[in-house]
C-alpha positions in Angstrom: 12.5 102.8 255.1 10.0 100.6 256.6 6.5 101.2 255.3 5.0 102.2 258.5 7.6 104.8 259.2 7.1 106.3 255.5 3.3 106.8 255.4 3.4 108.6 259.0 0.9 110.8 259.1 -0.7 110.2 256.0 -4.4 109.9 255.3 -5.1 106.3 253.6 -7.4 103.5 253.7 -6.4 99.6 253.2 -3.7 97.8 254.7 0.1 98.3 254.3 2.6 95.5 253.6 5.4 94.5 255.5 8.9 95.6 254.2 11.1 98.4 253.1 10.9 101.1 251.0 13.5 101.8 248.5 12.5 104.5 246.5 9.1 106.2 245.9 8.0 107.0 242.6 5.5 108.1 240.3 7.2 107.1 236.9 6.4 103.7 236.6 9.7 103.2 234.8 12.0 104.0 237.9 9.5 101.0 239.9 12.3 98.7 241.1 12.0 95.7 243.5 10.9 97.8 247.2 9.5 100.6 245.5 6.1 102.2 246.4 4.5 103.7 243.3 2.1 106.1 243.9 -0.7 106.8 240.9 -1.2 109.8 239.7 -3.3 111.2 236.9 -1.3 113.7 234.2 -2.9 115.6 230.9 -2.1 112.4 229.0 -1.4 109.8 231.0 -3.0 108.0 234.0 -0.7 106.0 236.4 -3.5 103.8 237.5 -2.9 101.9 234.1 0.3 101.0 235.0 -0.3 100.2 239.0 -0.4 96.1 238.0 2.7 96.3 236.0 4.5 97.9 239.2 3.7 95.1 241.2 5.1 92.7 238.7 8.4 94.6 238.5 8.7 94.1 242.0 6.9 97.2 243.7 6.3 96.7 247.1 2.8 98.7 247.4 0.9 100.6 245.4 -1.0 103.6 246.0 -4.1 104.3 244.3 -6.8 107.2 244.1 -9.3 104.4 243.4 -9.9 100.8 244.1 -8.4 99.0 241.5 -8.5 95.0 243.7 -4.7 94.9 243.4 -3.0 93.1 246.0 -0.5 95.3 248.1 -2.6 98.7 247.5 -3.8 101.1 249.5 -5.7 104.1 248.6 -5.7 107.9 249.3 -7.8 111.0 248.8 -4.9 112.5 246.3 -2.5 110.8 244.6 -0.4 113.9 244.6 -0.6 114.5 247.8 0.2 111.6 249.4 3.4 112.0 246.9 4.7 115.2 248.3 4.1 113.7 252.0 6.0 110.6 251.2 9.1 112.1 249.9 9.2 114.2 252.8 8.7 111.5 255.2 11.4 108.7 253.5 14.1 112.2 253.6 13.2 112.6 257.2 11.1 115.9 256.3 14.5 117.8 255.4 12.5 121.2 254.5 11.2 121.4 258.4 15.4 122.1 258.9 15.5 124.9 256.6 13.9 128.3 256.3 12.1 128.4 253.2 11.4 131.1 250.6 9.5 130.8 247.6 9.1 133.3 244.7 6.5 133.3 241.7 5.0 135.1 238.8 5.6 135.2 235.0 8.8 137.2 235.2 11.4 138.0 237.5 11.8 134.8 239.8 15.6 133.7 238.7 16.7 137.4 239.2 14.8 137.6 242.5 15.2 134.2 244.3 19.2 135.1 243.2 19.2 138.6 244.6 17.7 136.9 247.8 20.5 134.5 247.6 22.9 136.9 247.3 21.7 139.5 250.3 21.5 135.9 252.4 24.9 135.3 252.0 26.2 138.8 252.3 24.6 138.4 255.6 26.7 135.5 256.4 23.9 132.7 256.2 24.4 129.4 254.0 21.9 129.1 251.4 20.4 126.6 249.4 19.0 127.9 246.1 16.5 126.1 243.3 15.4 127.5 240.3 15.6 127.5 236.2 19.6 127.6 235.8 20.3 125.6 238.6 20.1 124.7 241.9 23.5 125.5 244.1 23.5 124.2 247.6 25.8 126.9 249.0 28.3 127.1 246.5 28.0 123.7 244.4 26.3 124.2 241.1 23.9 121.0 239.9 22.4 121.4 236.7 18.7 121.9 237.0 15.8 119.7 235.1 12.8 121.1 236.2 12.1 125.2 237.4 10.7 123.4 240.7 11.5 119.4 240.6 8.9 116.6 241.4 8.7 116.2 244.7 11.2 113.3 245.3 13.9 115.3 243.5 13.0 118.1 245.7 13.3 117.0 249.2 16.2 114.9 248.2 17.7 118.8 247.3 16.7 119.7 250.8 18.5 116.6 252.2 21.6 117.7 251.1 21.5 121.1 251.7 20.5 120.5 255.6 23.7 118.1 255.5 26.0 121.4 253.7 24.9 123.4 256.8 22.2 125.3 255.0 20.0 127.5 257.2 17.8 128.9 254.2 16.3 127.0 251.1 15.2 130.1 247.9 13.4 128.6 245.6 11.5 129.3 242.4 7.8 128.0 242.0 6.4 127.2 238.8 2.8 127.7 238.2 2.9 123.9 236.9 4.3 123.0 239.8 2.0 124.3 242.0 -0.9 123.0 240.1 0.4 119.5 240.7 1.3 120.1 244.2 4.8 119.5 244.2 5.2 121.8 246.8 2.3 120.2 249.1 3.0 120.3 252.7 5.9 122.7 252.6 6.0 125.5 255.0 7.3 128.6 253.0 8.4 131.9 255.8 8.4 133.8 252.6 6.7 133.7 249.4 7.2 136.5 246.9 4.6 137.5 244.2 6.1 139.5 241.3 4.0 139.8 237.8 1.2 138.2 236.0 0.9 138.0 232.2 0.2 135.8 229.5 1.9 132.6 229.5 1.6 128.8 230.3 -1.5 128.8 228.7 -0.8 125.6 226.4 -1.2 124.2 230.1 -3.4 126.2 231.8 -5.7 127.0 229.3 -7.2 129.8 231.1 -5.9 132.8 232.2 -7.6 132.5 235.9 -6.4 128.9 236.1 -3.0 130.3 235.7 -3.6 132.7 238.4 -5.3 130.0 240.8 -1.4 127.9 240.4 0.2 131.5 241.7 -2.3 132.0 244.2 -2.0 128.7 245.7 1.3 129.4 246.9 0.3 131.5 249.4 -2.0 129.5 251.5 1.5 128.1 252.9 3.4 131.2 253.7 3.9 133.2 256.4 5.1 136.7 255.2 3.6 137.4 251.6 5.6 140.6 249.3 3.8 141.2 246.3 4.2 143.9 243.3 1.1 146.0 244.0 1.7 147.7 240.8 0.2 144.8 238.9 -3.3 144.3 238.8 -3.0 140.5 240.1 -0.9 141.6 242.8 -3.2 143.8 243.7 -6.2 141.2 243.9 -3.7 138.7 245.3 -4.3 141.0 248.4 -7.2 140.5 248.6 -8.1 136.9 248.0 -4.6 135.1 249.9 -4.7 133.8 253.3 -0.8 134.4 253.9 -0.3 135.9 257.7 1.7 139.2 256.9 1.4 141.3 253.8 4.1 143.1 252.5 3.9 146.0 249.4 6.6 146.8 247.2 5.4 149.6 244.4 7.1 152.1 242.3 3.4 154.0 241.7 1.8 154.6 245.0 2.2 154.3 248.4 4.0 150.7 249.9 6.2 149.1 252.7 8.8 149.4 250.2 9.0 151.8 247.3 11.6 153.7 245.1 12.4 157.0 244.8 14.4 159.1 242.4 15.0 156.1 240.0 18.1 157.2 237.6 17.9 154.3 234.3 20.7 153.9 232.5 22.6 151.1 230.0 24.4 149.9 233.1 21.8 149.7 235.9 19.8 151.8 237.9 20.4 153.9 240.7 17.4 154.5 243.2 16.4 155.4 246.7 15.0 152.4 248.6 12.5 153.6 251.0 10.6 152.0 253.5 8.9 152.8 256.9 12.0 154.5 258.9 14.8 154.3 256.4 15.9 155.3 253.1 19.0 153.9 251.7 20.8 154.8 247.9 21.2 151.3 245.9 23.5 151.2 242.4 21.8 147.8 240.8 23.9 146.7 237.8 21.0 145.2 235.7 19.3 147.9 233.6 15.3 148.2 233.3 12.7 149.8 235.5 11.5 146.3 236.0 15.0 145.9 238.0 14.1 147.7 240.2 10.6 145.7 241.1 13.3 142.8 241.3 15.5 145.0 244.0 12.2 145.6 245.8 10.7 142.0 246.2 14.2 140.8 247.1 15.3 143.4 249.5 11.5 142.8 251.2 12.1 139.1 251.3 15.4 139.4 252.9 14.3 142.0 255.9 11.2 139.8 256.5 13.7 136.7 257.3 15.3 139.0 259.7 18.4 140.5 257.5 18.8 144.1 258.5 18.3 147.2 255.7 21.9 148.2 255.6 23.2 144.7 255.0 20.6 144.5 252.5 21.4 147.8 250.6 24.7 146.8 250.9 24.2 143.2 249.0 22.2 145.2 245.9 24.9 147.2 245.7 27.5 145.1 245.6 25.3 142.4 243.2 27.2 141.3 240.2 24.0 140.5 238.5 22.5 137.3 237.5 23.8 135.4 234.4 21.6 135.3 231.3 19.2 138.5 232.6 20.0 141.7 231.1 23.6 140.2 231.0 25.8 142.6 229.2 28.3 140.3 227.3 30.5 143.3 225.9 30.6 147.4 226.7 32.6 149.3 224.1 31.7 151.4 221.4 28.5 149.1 220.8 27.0 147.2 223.5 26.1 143.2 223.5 23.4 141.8 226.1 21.6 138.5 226.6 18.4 138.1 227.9 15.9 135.2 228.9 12.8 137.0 227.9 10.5 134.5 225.8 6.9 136.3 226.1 5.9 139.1 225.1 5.2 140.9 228.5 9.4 140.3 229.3 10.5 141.7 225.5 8.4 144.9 226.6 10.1 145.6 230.0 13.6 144.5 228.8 13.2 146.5 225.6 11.9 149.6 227.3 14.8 149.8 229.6 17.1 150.1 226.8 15.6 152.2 224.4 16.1 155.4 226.1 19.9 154.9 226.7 20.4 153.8 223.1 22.6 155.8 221.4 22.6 154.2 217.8 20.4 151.2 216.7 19.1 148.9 219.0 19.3 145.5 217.3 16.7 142.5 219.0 17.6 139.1 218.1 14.2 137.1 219.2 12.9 133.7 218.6 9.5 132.0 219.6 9.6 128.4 221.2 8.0 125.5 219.6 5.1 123.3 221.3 4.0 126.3 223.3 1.2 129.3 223.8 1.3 130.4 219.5 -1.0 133.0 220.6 2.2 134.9 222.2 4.2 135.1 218.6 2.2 138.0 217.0 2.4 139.2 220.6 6.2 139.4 220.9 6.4 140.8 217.4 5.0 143.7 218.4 6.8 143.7 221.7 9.7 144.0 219.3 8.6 146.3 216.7 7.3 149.0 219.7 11.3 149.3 220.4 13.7 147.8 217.9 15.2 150.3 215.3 16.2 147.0 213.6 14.6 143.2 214.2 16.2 139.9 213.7 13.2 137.0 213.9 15.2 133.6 214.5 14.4 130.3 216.3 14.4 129.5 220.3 13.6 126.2 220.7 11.2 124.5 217.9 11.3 121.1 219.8 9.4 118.9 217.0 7.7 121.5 215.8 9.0 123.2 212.3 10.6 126.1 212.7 9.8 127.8 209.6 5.9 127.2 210.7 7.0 129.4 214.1 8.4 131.7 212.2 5.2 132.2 210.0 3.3 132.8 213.0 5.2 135.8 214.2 6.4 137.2 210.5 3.4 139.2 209.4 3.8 141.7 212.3 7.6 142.5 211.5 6.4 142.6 207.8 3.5 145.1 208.0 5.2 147.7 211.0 7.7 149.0 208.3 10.9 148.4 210.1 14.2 146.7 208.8 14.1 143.0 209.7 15.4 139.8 208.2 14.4 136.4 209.0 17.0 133.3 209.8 16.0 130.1 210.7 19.3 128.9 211.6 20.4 131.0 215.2 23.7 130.4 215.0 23.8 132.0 211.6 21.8 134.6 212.9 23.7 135.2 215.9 26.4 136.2 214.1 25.1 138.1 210.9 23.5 140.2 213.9 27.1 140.5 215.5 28.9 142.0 211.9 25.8 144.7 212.0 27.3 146.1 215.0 28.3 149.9 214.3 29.6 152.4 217.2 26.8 153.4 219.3 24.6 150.3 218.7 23.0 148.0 221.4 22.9 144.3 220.2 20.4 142.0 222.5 19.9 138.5 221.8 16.3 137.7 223.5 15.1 133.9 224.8 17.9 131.8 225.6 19.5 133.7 228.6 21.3 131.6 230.6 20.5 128.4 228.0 23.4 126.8 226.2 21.7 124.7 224.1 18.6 124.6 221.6 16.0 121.7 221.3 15.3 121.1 217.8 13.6 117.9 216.5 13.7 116.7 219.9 16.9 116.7 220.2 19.0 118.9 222.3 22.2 120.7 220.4 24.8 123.0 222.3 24.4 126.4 221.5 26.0 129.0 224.4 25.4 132.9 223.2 28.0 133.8 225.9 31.0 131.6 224.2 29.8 132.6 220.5 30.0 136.4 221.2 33.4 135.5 223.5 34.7 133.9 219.8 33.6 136.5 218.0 34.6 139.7 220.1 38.2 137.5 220.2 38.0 137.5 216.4 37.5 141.2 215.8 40.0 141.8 218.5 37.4 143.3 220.9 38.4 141.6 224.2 
């Protein structure tokens, strides 16, 4: 793309060079000969340091948040910015073809940007669809890096889902992500708001600069829904510029609320209830917190225009979303997966099945490595609170030792009293957990979800929960 074409409308100072752009970057080791590599600062590393070394491997300009006296540089207010802008501009600003919805929060946004998904398509729309398990444009899966890629991965996403006839683009957006404005420039019709609580903090560092990433999101929507049941939806209301405010709540008064919620092991069954309707939904994920994710999704969908009965319709008819409250086997015990890793997620998944549990309920949990270790002793107790029986195990250590994560989160299993036993080795934990199963029992393996593999030592090993208890359940003669 010719230089002048790619930095339409965006702020710089200095003077372009001729040529075409190849590819625009900022990972100085994907600079090739017509790249533009755009400098950006990170928590460790500075791409300023690198700006000369682009040039020499052929870069065709550079673009810098300072002068650094480099020929072929120009220089911009934000480094990140001028990113997001250029990746729209060289894809020919795909996301201005699509209608876009965003969801955030700590929990809930791969059930909900899915649920959305779902209604979409029940309503006959092609969607588009980015988030932690993958991104599917319309019915193609592509394995996903990133929750929310960097931006060039992003509008390239975008660029194929205009060309698959997409009309809407659901997306998940990190906190991360928004703090590094990945998402700059995007228009969002939608942007949903679910939950707040503790995590990300081994970036953040602070609580309010966590809620400052969510917040952000919503100076570039249109329609806002946000859980007013939690307290930083509630002051999300009152500090976000978004056009239109939407309420979902199962406590008080809302645009969209819940009635006569019936929990069980299977689901939930509730009346959703808005302003002029009131329509019966049987959601096949169990938990109260389901139904927050029924609410947010169902609000989303009518706000693009999808009517109430097609809506209640879609939930209805939902077959779930893979590695959420999954149940992997129903029989005289019951097995479920789950992709709760902080404490706050372990608490709402636990509490929707401890009710309903007719024998033990058995909690497989782990604690990731190179993350917030303030959350351990925290999901320990999550666990205890519920758990007739506890199984402490690894998630993902990354480089960090496993044994060390597990001494972290220990002493809480160790002083509440309740039977537990500690394996380092999940695999080996998986299935001494599977041969406690007795009839009556609920079995949930918490922190991988939809993951099929572990990061230990840096390296990543295949590890799928769903094919181990397939094997297993096979084994036994249980399928």
């Amino acid at each position: 793309m010719d230089l002048q074409k790619l930095f339409r409308n965006v702020i710089y100072e200095g003077q372009l060079p001729q040529g075409e752009a190849v590819i625009v970057t900022q990972d100085s080791r994907k600079v090739c000969p017509g790249a533009v590599f755009v400098c950006t600062k990170g928590l460790s590393v500075d791409g300023h340091d690198y700006a000369r070394a682009a040039l020499q491997a052929g870069a065709l300009c550079v673009v810098t948040e300072r002068p650094l006296g480099l020929q072929g540089e120009v220089h911009v207010p934000s480094g990140r910015r001028a990113y997001a802008e250029l990746c729209q501009n060289f894809f020919g600003r795909p996301a201005e073809k699509l209608r876009l919805i965003a969801v955030t929060g700590t929990n809930g946004k791969t059930t909900v940007t899915t649920l959305i998904k779902q209604i979409l398509e029940h309503a006959g729309c092609k969607v588009g669809l980015i988030g932690t398990i993958h991104t599917e444009i319309d019915t193609m899966e592509i394995p996903a890096k990133y929750t929310t890629p960097e931006p060039w991965d992003l509008n390239a996403l975008f660029s194929r889902m205009v060309l698959a006839g997409c009309s809407f683009a659901v997306m998940e957006a990190s906190s991360q992500a928004l703090d590094q404005l990945r998402l700059w420039g995007l228009h969002f019709e939608v942007g949903v708001f679910t939950n707040l609580t503790q995590d990300h903090l081994d970036y953040h560092k602070t609580f309010e600069n966590y809620f400052a990433a969510k917040k952000s999101l919503f100076d570039q929507t249109e329609h806002m829904v946000v859980n007013m049941d939690d307290k930083y939806g509630r002051r999300l209301l009152t500090e976000s510029g978004a056009q239109d405010q939407i309420t979902i709540s199962l406590q008080e008064d809302a645009d969209y609320t819940a009635r006569d919620v019936r929990l069980s092991a299977a689901g939930v069954r509730f009346k959703l209830v808005g302003r002029g309707f009131s329509k019966e939904i049987d959601f096949p994920m169990p938990g109260s917190y389901s139904v927050y994710n029924a609410l947010c999704a169902a609000a989303a969908a009518v706000a693009v225009g999808v009517s109430i009965e097609t809506t209640a319709a879609a939930l209805c008819s939902s077959g779930g979303v893979r590695g959420r409250c999954e149940v992997l086997y129903r029989g005289e015990y019951t097995i479920l997966c789950d992709y709760a890793h902080t404490n706050d997620a372990i608490e709402k998944v636990l509490s929707g099945l401890a009710p309903f549990t007719q024998g033990r309920l058995i909690v497989l949990f782990g604690c990731a490595g190179e993350r917030d270790a303030k959350k351990r002793p925290l999901m320990s107790e999550a666990v205890v609170k519920y758990a007739d029986f506890a199984v402490l195990t690894s998630d993902n250590p990354r480089k960090e030792d496993p044994c060390d994560i597990i001494k972290d989160a220990e002493p809480v299993l160790a002083a509440s009293g309740k039977p537990y036993f500690v394996e380092v080795e999940r695999r080996t934990a998986l299935y001494r957990a599977l041969e406690m199963l007795q009839p009556g029992d609920v079995l949930i393996f918490c922190g991988k979800g939809h993951e099929d593999y572990q990061v230990i030592d840096g390296v990543t090993i295949y590890l799928d929960e769903h094919r181990i208890v397939r094997d297993w359940l096979a084994k036994h003669g249980k399928n």
